[in-house]
C-alpha positions in Angstrom: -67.7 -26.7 -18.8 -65.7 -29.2 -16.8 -65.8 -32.1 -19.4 -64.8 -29.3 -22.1 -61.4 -28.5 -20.1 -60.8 -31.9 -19.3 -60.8 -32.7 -22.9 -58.8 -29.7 -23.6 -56.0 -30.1 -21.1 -54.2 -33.0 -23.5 -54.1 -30.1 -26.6 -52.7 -27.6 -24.1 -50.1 -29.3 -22.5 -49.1 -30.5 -25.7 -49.2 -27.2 -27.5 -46.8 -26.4 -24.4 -44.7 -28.7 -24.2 -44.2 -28.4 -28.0 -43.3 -24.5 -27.4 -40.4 -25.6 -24.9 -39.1 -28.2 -26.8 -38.9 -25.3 -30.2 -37.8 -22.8 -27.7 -34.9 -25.4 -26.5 -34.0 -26.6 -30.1 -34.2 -22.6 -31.6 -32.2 -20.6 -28.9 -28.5 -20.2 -29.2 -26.2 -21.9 -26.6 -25.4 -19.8 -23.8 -21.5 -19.6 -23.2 -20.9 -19.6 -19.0 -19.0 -17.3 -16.9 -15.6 -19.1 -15.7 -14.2 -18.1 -12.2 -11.1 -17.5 -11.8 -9.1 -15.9 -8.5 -6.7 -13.4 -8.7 -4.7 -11.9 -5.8 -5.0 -8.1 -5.1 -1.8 -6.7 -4.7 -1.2 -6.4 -0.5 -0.5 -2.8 -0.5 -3.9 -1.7 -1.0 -5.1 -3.6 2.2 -6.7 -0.9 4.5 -4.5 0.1 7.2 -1.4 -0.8 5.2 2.0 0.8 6.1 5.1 -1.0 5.4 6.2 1.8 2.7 8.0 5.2 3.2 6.4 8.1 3.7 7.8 10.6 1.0 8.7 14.3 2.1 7.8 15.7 -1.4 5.9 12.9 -3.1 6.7 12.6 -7.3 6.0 10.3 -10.0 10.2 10.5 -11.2 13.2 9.4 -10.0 16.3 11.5 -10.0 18.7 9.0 -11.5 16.3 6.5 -12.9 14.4 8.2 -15.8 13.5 4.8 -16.6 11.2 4.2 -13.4 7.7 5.5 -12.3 7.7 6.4 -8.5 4.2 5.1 -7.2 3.0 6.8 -4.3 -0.4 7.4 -2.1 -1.7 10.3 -2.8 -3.7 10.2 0.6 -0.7 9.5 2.0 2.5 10.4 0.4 3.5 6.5 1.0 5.8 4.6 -1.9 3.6 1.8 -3.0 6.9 0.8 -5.2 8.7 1.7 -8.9 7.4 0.2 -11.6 9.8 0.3 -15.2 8.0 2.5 -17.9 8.0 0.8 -21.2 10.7 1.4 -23.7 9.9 2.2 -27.3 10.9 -0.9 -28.2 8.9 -2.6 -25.9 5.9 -0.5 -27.1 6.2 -1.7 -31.0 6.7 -5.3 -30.1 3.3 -5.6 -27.6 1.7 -3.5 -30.5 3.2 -6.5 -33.0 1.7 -8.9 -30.4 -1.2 -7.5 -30.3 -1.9 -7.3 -34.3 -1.1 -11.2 -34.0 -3.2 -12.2 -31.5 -6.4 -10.2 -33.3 -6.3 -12.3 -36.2 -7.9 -15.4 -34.4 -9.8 -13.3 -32.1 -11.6 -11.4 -35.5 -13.1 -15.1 -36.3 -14.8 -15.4 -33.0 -18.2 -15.9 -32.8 -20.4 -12.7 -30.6 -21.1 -15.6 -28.1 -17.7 -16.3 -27.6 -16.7 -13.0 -26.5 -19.7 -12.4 -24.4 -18.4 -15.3 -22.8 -14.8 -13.3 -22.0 -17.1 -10.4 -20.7 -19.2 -12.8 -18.9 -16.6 -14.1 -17.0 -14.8 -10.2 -16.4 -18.4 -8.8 -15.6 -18.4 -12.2 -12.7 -15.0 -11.3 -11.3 -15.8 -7.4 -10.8 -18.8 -8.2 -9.1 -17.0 -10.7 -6.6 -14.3 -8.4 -6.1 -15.9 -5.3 -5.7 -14.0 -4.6 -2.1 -10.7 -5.3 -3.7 -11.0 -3.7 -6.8 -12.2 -0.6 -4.8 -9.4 -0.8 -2.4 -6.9 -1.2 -5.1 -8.5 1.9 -7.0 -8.0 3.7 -3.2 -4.7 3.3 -2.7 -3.4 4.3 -6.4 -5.7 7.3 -6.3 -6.7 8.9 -3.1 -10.8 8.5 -3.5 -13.2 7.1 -1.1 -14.5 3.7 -1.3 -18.2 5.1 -2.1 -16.6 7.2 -4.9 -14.7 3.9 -6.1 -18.0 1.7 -6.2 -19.8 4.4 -7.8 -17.4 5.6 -10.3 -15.0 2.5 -10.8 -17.6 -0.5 -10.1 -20.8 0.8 -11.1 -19.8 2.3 -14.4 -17.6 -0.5 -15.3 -20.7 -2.9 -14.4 -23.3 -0.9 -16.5 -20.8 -1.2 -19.5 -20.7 -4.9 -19.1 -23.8 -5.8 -18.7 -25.0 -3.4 -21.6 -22.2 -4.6 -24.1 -23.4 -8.3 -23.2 -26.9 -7.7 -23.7 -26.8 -5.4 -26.9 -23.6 -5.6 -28.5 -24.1 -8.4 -30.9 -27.5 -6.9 -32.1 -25.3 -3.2 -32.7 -22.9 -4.8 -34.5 -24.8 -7.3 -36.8 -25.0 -6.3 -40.6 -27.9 -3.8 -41.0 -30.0 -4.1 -44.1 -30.5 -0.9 -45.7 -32.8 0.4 -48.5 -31.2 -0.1 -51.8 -33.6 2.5 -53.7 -35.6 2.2 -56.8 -33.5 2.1 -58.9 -30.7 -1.0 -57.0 -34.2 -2.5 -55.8 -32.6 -5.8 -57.6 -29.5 -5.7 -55.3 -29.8 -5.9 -51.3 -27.8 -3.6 -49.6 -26.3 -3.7 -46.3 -23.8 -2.3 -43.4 -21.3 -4.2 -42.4 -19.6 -3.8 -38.9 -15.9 -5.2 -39.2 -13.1 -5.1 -36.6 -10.4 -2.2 -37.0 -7.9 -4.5 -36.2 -5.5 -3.1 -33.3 -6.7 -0.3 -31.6 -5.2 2.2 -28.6 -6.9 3.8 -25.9 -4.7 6.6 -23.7 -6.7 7.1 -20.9 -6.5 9.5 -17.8 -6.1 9.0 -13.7 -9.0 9.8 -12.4 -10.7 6.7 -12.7 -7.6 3.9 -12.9 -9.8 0.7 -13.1 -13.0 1.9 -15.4 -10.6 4.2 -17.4 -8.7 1.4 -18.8 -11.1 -1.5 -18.5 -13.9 0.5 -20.4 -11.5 0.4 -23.9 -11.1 -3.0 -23.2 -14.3 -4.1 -23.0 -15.9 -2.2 -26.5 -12.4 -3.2 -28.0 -12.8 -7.1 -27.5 -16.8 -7.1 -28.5 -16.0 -5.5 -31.7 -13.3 -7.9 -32.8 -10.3 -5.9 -32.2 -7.1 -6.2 -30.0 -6.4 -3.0 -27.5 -3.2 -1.4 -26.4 -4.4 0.8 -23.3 -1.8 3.7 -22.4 -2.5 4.0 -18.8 -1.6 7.6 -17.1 2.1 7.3 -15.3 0.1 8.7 -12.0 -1.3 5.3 -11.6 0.8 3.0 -12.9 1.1 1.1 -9.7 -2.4 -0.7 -10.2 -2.0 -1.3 -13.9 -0.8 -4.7 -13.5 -3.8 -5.7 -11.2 -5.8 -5.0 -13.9 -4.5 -6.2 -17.0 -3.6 -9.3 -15.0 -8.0 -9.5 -14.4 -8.5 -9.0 -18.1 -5.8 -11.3 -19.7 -7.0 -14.1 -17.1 -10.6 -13.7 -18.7 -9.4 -14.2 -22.0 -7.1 -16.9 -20.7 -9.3 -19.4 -18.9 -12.2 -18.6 -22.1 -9.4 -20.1 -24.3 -8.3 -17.0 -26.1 -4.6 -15.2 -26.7 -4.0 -13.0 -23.9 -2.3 -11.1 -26.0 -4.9 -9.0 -27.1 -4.4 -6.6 -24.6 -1.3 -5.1 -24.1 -1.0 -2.1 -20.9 1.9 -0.1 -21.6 3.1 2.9 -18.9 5.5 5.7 -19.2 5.7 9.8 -20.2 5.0 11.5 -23.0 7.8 9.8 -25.4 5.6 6.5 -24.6 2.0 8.2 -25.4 3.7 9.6 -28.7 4.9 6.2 -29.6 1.6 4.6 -29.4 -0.2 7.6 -31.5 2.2 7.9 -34.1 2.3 3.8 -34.6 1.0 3.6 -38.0 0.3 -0.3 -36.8 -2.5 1.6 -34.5 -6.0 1.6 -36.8 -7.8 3.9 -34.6 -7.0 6.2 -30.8 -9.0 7.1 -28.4 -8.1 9.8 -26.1 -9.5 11.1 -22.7 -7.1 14.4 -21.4 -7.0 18.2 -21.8 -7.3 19.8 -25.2 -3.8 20.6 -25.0 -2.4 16.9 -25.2 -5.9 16.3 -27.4 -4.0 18.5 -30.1 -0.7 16.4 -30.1 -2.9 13.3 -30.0 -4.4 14.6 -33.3 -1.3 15.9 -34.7 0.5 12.3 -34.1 -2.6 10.4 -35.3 -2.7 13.0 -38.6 1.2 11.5 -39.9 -1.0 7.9 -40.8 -4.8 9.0 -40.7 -5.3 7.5 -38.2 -9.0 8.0 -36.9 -9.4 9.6 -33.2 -12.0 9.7 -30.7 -11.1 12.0 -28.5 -12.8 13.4 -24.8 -11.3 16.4 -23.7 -12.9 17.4 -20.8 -15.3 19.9 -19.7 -16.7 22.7 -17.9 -20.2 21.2 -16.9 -22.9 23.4 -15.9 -26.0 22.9 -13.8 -28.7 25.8 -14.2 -31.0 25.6 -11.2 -34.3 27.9 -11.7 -35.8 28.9 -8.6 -38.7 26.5 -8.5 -36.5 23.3 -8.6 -37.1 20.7 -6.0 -34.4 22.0 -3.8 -34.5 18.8 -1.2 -33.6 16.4 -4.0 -31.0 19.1 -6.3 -28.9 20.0 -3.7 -27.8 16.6 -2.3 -27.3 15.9 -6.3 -25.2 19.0 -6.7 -22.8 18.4 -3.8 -22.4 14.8 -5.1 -21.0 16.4 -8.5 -18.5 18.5 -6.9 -17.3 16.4 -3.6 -17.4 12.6 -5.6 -13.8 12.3 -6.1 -12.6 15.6 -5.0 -14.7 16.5 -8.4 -11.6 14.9 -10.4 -14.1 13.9 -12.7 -14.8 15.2 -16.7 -18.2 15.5 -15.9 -18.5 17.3 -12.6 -20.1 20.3 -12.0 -18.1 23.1 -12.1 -20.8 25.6 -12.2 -23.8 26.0 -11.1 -25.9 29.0 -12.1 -29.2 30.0 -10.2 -32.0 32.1 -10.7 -31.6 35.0 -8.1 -35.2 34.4 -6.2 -33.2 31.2 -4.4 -29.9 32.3 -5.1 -29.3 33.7 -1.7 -30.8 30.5 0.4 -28.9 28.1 -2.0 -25.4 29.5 -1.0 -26.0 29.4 2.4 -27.4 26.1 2.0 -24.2 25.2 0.4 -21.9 27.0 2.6 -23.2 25.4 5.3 -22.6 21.9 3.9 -19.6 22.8 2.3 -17.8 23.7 6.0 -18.8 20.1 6.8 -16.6 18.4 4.4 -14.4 15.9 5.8 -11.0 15.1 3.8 -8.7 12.3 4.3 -7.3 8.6 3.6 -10.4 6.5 3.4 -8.0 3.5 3.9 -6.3 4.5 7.1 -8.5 6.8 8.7 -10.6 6.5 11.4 -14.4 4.9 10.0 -16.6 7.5 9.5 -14.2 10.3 9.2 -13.9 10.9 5.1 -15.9 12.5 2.9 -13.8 13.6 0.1 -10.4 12.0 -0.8 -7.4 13.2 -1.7 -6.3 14.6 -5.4 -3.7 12.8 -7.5 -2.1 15.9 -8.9 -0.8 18.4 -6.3 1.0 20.3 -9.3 -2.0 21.7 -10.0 -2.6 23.2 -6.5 -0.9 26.7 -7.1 -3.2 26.8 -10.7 -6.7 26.0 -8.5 -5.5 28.9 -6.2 -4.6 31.4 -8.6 -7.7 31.2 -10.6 -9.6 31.8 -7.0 -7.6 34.8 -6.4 -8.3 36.3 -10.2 -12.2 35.5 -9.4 -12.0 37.1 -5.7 -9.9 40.1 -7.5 -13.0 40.6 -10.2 -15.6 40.7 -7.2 -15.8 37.0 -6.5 -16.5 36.0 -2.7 -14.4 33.0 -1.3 -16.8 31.4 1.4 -15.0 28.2 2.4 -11.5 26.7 1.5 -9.9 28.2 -1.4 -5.7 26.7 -0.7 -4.3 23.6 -0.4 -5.2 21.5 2.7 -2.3 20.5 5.1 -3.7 17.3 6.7 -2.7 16.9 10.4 -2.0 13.0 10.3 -0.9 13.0 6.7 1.2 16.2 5.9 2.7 14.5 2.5 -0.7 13.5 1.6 -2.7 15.9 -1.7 -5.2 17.6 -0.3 -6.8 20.8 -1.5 -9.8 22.4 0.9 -13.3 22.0 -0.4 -14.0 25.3 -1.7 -17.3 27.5 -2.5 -16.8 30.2 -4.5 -19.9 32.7 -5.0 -20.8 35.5 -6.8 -18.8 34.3 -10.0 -19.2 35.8 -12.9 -18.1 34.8 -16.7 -15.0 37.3 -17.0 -13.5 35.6 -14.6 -10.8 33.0 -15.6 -12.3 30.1 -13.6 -15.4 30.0 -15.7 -13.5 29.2 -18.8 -10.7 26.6 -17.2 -11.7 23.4 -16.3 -10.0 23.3 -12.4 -11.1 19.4 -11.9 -11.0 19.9 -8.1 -13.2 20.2 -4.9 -14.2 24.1 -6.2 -18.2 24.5 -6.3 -18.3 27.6 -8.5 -22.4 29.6 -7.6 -23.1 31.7 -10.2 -26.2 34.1 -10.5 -28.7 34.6 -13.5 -32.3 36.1 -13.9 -34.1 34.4 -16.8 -33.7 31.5 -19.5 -31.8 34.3 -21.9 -29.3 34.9 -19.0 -28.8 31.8 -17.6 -27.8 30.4 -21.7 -25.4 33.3 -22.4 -23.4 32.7 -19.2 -23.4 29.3 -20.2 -22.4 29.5 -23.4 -19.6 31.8 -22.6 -17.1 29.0 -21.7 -15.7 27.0 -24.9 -16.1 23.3 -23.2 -19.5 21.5 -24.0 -19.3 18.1 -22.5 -22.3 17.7 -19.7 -24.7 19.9 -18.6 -27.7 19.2 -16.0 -31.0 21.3 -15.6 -32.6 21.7 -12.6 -36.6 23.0 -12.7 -39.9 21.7 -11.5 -41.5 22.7 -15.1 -40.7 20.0 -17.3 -41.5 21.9 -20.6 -39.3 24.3 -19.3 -36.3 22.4 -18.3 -36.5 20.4 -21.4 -36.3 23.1 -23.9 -33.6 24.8 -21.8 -31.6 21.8 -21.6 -32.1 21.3 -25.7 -30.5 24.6 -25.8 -27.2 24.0 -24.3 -24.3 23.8 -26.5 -22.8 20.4 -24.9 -22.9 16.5 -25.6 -25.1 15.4 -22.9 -27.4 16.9 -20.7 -29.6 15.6 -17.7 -32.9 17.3 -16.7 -33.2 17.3 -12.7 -30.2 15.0 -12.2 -25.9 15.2 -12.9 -24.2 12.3 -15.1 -26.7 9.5 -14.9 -26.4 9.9 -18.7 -23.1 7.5 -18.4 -24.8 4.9 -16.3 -27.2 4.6 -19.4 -24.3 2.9 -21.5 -27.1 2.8 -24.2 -26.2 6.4 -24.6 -23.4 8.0 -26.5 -20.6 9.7 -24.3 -18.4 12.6 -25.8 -19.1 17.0 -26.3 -18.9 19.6 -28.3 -16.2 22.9 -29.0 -13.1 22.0 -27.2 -14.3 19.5 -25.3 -13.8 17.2 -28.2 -15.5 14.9 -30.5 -16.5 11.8 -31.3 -17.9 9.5 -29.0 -17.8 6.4 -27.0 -20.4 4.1 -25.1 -23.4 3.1 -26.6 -24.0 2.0 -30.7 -22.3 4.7 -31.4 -19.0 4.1 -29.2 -18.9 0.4 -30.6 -19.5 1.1 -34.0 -17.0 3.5 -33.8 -14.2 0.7 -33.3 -15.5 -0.9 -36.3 -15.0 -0.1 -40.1 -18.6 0.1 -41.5 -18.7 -1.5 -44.9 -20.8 -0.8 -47.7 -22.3 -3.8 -49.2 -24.2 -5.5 -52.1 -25.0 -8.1 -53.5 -27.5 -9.2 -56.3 -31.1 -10.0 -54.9 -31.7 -13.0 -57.5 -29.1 -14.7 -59.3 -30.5 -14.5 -62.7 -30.8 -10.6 -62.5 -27.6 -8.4 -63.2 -26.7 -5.0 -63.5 -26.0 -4.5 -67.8 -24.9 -2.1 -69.2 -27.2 -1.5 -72.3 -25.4 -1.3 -76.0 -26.0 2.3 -76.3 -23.4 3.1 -73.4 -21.1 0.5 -73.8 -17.0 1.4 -74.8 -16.5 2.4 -76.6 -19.7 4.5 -77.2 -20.4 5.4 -81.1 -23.4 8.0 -80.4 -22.2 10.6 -77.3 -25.3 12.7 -77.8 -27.0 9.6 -77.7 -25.9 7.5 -75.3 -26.4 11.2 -72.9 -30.0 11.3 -73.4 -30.1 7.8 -72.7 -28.5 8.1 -69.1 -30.6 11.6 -68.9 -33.5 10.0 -69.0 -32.5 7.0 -66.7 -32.5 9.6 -64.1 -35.8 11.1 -65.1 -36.9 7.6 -65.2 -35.3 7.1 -61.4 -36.3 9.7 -59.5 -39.0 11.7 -61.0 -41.6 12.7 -58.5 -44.6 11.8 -60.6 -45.1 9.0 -61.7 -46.7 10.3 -65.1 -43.1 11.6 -65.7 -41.1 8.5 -64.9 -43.7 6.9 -67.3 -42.6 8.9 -70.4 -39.3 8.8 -69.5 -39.3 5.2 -69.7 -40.9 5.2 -73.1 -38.1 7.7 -74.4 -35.6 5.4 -72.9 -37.4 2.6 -74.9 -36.8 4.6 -78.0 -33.3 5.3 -77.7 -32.7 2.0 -76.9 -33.8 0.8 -80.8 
């Protein structure tokens, strides 16, 4: 046995070595990551406080309607006033942008992996500044930055990198029976220039997301950032135009532009813009839609929601209840997919609220960048407009029989009185006649709702118009599965809230008013892509003719119909006995 391997090893290390050497010669070059350094801006170091604090903190100026007032929302401090782009300014970085895409449409898929390469290397060695910028423009924690701005923005990345070229590549389809001479295919092509207006709660993967599914598809992107954060724009379309830069591309493919309204409705009524996509309230969602309709242009559009958990009574309550406070604290629940209601069956309901109420009162708000370590929980809310909304649809809910358990006002913070705060809030005993179960509040609000079997627990659901997320809580599988089928939403997680996003494999977007259309995974990409028919003949000496009997001009109508009737007898009969005498009747006519 010895003297056989001996004499064997030769033939094995060669069979081997000739596997490396095909492996080597057959794989595609692999375009490297290039570093690059870019300063974050010094403001969002922690413990920063060189800037005013304002008395009554605002995104205007009195007499400077051409400036956007930046400010902390965790502390009321000016970060600075940054110019909102002017009309004009918006057509010519559109112009720009269509220029820039004509080169960038010829790249090759490993060229622009490359770009996101070298983005995906920068996020991931700049997590602690990125998060720190993300902070100071929006008030969140630095957990709910890593988890929310990082994470997300990572998981995009690295899917788009590893998948993207294989979702966009021409797919072969079936060309049929009768084109089984022609081969048929799909064809993804780039749009050309397309705009993404995106909202505040998430200021770094919010914009950096479009950019990302833009770029792989071939396209140049105009990103609309929200005015409340316009202070951290330029960090980051500084990070993405240095990628394409140092790559050897046009940074001109992305174009940030900032303002109000007059500048969103410049952007969707551009008829330079070959497709929108949209993340805001169904209200604005409508004028997107409207603008958009003046040049067809096609919308994606993500309205928000009104996401419901439905906890049965035999769900692992050590591992759902940590989950649910997650999807109302992360982010003061200034997220579209946050839970703002969670139904349970009436055997736990009792322990669960006190279970919450007692975690609820332990809710720590504040700056996470100038506060003591160890102090924060929940960070502060970028929109304090909305504060006398949130407390009004309490007091309707209270007024219909609702009980307010904790919070339910605004939050006056001791060391940062012009800071947004608005007291974590449980609100029990909800039920759907109540305005908050049909207004999306996006706020610290858990909203505990009761319910007795499957057949309840879907008909309170069901009785708000949003359908974005939804989650299911139950030890039975079978159970939880075919409820969570049931739902009338998007996306829907069994014994778990929003991982569905982290899988950027999967689709993103909802139902009713939440919107439609959808971005992340094939189906996000694809949608940033015109999908071409195409065909082509199979063999070069085999044509589509047009036989004699059918040809203009035609001397024999009746004739010449029989002829095509039986083409299509021939075609698609289901027997084959019939396609076989409708080929000898088309042989007939044919003399």
């Amino acid at each position: 046995m010895d003297g056989l391997n001996c004499e064997a090893l030769p033939v094995v290390l060669a069979v081997m070595a000739g596997g490396i050497a095909l492996y080597l010669i057959m794989r595609k070059p692999t375009l490297r990551a290039i570093l690059f350094e870019l300063k974050a801006p010094a403001e969002s170091q922690p413990g920063w406080c060189k800037g005013e604090i304002l008395d009554a903190p605002g995104i205007t100026v009195s007499d400077r309607p051409d400036l956007i007032q930046c400010f902390d929302p965790a502390t009321g401090r000016l970060l600075g006033r940054v110019p909102a782009t002017t009309l004009a300014e918006v057509d010519a970085k559109i112009t720009r942008a269509r220029h820039a895409q004509t080169a960038w449409a010829q790249t090759t898929f490993e060229q622009r992996r490359q770009v996101l390469r070298t983005l995906h290397e920068f996020v991931l060695a700049n997590q602690r500044e990125i998060c720190q910028v993300a902070c100071r423009d929006s008030g969140k924690t630095m957990i709910d930055a890593t988890l929310g701005e990082v994470l997300t923005t990572a998981a995009k990345l690295q899917w788009t990198i590893k998948n993207g070229e294989r979702v966009l590549c021409d797919e072969n389809r079936d060309p049929g029976f009768m084109m089984m001479y022609k081969r048929a295919r799909v064809v993804y092509q780039p749009r050309g220039v397309v705009a993404a207006l995106v909202s505040w709660n998430y200021p770094f993967h919010n914009t950096i997301g479009p950019v990302i599914s833009a770029l792989f598809a071939g396209n140049s992107v105009v990103v609309k950032a929200s005015e409340h954060v316009a202070w951290s724009m330029p960090y980051w379309e500084q990070m993405v135009r240095r990628a394409l830069d140092v790559c050897g591309h046009s940074p001109e493919l992305v174009q940030f532009v900032t303002g109000f309204a007059d500048v969103g409705s410049a952007v969707t009524g551009s008829p330079e813009i070959d497709h929108i996509t949209f993340i805001g309230s169904p209200e604005v969602g409508k004028l997107v839609m409207r603008a958009a309709s003046a040049n067809l242009t096609p919308v994606t559009l993500e309205l928000g929601g009104k996401d419901c958990a439905v906890v049965f009574a035999d769900s692992d309550m050590a591992q759902c209840v940590p989950v649910l406070m997650r999807s109302v604290i992360q982010n003061a629940s200034q997220n579209c997919i946050g839970i703002e209601r969670i139904l349970v069956q009436d055997a736990k309901y009792e322990w669960f609220v006190k279970e919450m109420e007692r975690r609820m009162r332990m809710v720590r708000v504040g700056a996470i960048l100038d506060d003591e370590p160890n102090q924060v929980d929940c960070g502060a809310m970028v929109l304090s407009a909305c504060f006398p909304r949130l407390e009004a649809l309490i007091a309707d809910a209270v007024a219909k029989g609702a009980r307010c358990v904790v919070g339910g006002h605004a939050y006056a913070h001791p060391r940062h009185p012009s800071g947004q705060y608005f007291a974590p809030t449980l609100l029990v005993d909800v039920t759907p006649d109540m305005d908050i179960t049909r207004n999306e509040t996006f706020g610290p609000i858990m909203v505990i709702m009761k319910f007795t079997d499957e057949q309840d627990a879907l008909a309170k659901v069901h009785a708000s118009p949003y359908g974005l997320g939804s989650s299911v809580f139950s030890s039975d599988r079978v159970r939880a599965r075919r409820v969570a089928l049931k739902l009338r939403a998007g996306m829907t997680n069994v014994n778990d809230f929003g991982v569905n996003y982290i899988c950027q494999s999967l689709p993103f977007g909802g139902v009713g008013i939440s919107g439609f259309g959808r971005f992340a995974g094939p189906e996000g990409l694809r949608a940033l892509c015109v999908e071409k028919a195409f065909t082509e003949d199979r063999f070069p000496f085999v044509k589509t003719p047009i036989p004699p009997i059918v040809d203009y001009p035609i001397m024999d109508s009746e004739k010449g119909y029989k002829f095509t009737q039986q083409i299509v007898a021939f075609a698609y009969s289901e027997s084959w006995w019939q396609s076989i005498k409708a080929g000898l009747r088309l042989g007939k006519l044919s003399m």
